[in-house]
N, C-alpha and C positions, 0 to 999 in steps of 0.2 A: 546091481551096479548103481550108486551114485552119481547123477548129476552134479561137475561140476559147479561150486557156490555162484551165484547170479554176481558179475560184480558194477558196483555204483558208477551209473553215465553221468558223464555231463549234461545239462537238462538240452542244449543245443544238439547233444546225439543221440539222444533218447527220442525226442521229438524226431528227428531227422527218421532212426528207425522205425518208427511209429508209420509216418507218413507213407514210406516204403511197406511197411505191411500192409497199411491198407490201400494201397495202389496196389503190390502184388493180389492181394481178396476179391478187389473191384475185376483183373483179369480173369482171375481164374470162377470166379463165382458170381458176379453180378452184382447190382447195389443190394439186392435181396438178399444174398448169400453173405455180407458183411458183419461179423460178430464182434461183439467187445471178446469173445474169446481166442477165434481166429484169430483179431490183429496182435493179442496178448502173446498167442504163441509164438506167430513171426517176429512180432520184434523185439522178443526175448525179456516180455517184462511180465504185468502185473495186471488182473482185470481192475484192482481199486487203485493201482494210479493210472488208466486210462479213463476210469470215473471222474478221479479229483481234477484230468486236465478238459474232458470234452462232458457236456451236459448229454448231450446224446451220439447214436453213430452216425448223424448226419451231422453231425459237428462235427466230428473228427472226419469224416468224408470234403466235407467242408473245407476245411482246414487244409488235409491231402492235394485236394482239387486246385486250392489256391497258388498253393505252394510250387506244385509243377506246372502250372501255368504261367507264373512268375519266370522259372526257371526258361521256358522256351521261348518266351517272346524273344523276338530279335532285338537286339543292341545297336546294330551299326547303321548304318544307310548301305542300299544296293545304287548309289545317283541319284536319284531322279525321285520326284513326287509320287510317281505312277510307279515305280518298281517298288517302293518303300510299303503303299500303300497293297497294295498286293501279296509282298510279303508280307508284313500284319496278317493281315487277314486271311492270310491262306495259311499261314504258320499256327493260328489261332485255332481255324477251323478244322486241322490236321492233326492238331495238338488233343483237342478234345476229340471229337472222330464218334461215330456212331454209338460206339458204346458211351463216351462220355455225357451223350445229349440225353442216353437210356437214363446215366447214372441223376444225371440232373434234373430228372424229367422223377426220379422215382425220389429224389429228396425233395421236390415239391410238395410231392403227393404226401408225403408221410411228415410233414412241419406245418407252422402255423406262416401267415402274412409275412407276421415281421422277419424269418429266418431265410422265408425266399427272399427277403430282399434285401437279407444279409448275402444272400450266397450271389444275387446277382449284383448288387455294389460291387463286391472285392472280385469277383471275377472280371466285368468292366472296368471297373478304375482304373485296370493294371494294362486295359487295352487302350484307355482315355489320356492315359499316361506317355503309354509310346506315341499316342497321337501326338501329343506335343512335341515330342522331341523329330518327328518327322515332319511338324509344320515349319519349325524353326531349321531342321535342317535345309527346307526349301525356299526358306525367307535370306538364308545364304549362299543360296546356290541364283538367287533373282526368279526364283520359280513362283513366288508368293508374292504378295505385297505387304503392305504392314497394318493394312485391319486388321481390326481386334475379332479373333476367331472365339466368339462366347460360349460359355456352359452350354449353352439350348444349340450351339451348331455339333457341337464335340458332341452331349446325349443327343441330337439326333441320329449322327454317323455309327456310335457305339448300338443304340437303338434299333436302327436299321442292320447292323451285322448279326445282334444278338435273332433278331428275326426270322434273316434266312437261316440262319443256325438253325435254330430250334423248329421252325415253323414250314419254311420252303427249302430244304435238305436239297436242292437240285445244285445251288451254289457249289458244289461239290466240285462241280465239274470245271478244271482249268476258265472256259471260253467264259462261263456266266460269271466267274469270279471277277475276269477281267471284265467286263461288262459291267458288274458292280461298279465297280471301281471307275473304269472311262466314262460314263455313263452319268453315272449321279454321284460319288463321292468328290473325286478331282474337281468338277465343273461349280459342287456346293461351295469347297474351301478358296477354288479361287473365286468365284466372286465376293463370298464373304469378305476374303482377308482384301480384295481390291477397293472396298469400301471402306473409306475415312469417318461416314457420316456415326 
């Protein structure tokens, strides 16, 4: 019996399938378990154009990783500085979740400098990112002032989240997330942004 003919994606749904492949791989098999051939089978294509798109499977994990990441940060405001911020970062730290820090932990191990610190730019930027739009949403709610919130306060806040992520795993728990949060995030941004100097 013949396999119906493979027919030609659009390069936006192709990638799209891809990513889902290797997100479905990563559940069922681990970052170890991750094949150029595996994901070829699930997402219905080809091992030499999973080649020509990702240099390795930690690229293309990479890539996956980022992708759904993007997808689940929050968009909106919940009110308030402290709900925002909470959300973030609990959304973040939910998002990726024990197997994700295994997955991240096992593309460290298997790349050189520069790709770890490809995979941690593009996974933080995307968290550096909503930071802004929930500074700004609190600088119109009068929650904020209008100092200038600099790179070195935003990487320290992203810094410190990527931390307990990866490093002190207790953050897990509701009470220390908020504690994060009340504690040292909230009290860093306002007095940052309350200074003009």
């Amino acid at each position: 019996m013949s396999q119906a003919p493979a027919r030609r994606r659009r390069s936006d749904e192709l990638v799209g399938a891809i990513r889902h492949a290797v997100r479905d791989e990563l559940a069922e098999r681990g970052y170890a378990g991750v094949t150029y051939e595996g994901v070829a089978r699930r997402a219905r294509t080809s091992k030499p154009v999973l080649y020509r798109r990702y240099a390795s499977r930690a690229a293309m994990v990479i890539d996956a990783m980022t992708a759904f990441a993007a997808d689940e940060l929050p968009r909106t405001s919940k009110g308030s500085l402290r709900d925002d911020l909470v959300n973030l970062i609990g959304t973040f730290y939910s998002g990726v979740g024990p197997d994700g820090v295994k997955t991240f932990l096992g593309v460290v191990a298997e790349v050189d400098e520069d790709a770890v610190e490809e995979v941690t730019n593009r996974l933080f930027a995307l968290v550096e990112m909503r930071l802004r739009g929930i500074i700004a949403w609190a600088r119109a709610r009068g929650e904020l002032g209008r100092g200038d919130v600099s790179e070195r306060v935003l990487g320290a806040i992203v810094s410190l989240a990527r931390g307990e992520l990866l490093f002190a795993q207790s953050v897990r728990r509701p009470t220390e997330l908020d504690g994060l949060v009340d504690e040292v995030i909230v009290p860093l941004l306002r007095a940052t942004a309350a200074s003009t100097a």
